[in-house]
C-alpha positions in Angstrom: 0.0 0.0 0.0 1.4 3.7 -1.0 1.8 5.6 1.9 -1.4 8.6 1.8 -0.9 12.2 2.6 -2.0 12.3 6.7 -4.5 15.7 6.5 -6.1 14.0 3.5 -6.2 10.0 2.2 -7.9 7.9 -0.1 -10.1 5.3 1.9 -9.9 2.0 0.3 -12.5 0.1 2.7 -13.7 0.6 6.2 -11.3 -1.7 7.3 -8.1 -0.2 6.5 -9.1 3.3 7.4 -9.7 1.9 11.2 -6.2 1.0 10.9 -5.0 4.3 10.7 -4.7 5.5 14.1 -6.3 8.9 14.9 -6.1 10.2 11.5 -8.7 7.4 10.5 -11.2 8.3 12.7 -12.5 11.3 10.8 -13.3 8.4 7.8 -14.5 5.9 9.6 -17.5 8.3 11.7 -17.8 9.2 8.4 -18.2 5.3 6.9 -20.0 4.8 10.2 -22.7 7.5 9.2 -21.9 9.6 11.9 -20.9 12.7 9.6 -23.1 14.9 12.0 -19.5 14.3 14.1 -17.2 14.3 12.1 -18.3 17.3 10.1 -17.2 20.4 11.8 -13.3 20.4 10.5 -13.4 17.9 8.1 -14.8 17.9 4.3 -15.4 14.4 2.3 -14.1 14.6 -1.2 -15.3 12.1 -3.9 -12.9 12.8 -6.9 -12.5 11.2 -10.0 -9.2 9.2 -10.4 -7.1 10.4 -12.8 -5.4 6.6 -13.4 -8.1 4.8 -13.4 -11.5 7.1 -13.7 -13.3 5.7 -10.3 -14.7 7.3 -8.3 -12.7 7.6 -4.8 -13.2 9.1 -1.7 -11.3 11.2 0.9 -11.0 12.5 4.2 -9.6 16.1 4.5 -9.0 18.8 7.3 -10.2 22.1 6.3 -7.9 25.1 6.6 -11.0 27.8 5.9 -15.0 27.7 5.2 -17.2 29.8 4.3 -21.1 29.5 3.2 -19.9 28.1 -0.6 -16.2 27.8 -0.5 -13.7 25.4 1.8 -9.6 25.5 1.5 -8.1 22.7 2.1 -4.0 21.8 2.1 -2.0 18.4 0.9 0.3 18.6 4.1 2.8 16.3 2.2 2.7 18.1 -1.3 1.8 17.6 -4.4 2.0 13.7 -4.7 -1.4 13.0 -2.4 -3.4 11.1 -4.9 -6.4 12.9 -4.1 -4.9 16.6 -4.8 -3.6 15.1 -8.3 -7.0 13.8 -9.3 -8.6 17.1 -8.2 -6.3 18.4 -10.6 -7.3 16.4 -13.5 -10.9 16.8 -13.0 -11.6 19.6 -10.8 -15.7 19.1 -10.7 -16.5 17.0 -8.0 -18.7 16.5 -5.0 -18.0 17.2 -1.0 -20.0 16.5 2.2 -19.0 18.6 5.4 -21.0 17.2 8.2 -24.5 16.1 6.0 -24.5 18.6 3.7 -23.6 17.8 0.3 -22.6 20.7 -2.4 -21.2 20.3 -6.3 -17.7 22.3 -6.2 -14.9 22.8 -8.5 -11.4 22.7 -7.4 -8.7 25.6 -7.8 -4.9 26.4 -6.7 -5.1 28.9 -3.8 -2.5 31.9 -4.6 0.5 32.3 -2.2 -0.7 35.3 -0.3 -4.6 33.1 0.4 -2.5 30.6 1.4 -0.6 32.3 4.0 -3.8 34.5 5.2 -5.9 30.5 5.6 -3.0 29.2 7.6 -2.8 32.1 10.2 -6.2 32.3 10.7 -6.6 28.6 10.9 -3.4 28.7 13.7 -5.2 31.2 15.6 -9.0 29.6 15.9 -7.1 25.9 16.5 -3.2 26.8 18.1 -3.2 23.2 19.5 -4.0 22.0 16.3 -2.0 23.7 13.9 0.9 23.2 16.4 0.8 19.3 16.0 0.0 19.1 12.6 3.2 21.7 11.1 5.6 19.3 13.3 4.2 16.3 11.6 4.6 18.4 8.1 8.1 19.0 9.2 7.8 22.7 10.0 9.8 24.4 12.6 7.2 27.1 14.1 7.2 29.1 17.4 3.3 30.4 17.2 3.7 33.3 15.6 2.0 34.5 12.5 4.6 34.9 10.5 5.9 31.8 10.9 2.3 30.7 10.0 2.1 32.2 7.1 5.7 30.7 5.9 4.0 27.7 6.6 0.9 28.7 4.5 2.7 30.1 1.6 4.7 26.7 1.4 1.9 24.0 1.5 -0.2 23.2 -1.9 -4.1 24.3 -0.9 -7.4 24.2 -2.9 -10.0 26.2 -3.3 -13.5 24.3 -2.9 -15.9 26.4 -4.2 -19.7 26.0 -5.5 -20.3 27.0 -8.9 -22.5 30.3 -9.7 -26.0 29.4 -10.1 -27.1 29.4 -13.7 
């Protein structure tokens, strides 16, 4: 099995998502249909895979939210399998909570970036804290070193379509 991206990962079955320690646990309330839990900080992406056009579905932190758009960051890069098929076919679906919307994915620019990251440090320190050491970052809490963190990770941009 390929090692997956921790804030985000492609969920094969129930059973090896349980397997994932504490990073599983956002899946599988979600595979449990518990998403009423697991929705507050988390989205569910199903994206199209760009290898072999199934559908698949992930588990993913959100960085910012608003009424139609969510950011969210591939805290390992590039080479998370769901941030590559978003890239390849950027219309897809996500559920926060038990809401479902139709959104189309986007780069977030450097400066977004950055602004998403220091405000997601400052509503959840304890959070952003444990998850930049796992990323490898070196921070002390501070907002600029934040938003070096923000304008370094790869982030999309979520966001409903206009109505037509």
């Amino acid at each position: 099995m390929k090692a997956r991206d921790i804030m985000g990962f492609t969920e094969p079955n129930l059973r090896l998502s349980e397997g994932r320690g504490a990073f599983g646990l956002p899946a599988m309330l979600t595979r449990l249909r518990a998403a009423g839990l697991s929705g507050r900080g988390f989205v569910v992406l199903d994206h199209v895979c760009r290898e072999t056009g199934r559908v698949r579905r992930s588990t993913v932190e959100i960085v910012a939210r608003s009424v139609d758009v969510v950011i969210v960051a591939a805290g390992f890069g590039v080479a998370s399998d769901w941030f590559q098929d978003l890239e390849c076919h950027p219309d897809t679906t996500v559920r926060i909570g038990r809401r479902a919307m139709a959104v189309r994915a986007e780069r977030v620019d450097a400066e977004a970036r950055s602004q998403a990251m220091t405000t997601y440090a400052r509503q959840h320190p304890a959070a952003a804290r444990r998850l930049t050491r796992l990323m490898g970052f070196a921070v002390d809490g501070t907002d600029v070193d934040y938003r070096a963190v923000g304008a370094a990770l790869h982030m999309l941009r979520l966001q409903s379509p206009p109505p037509a």
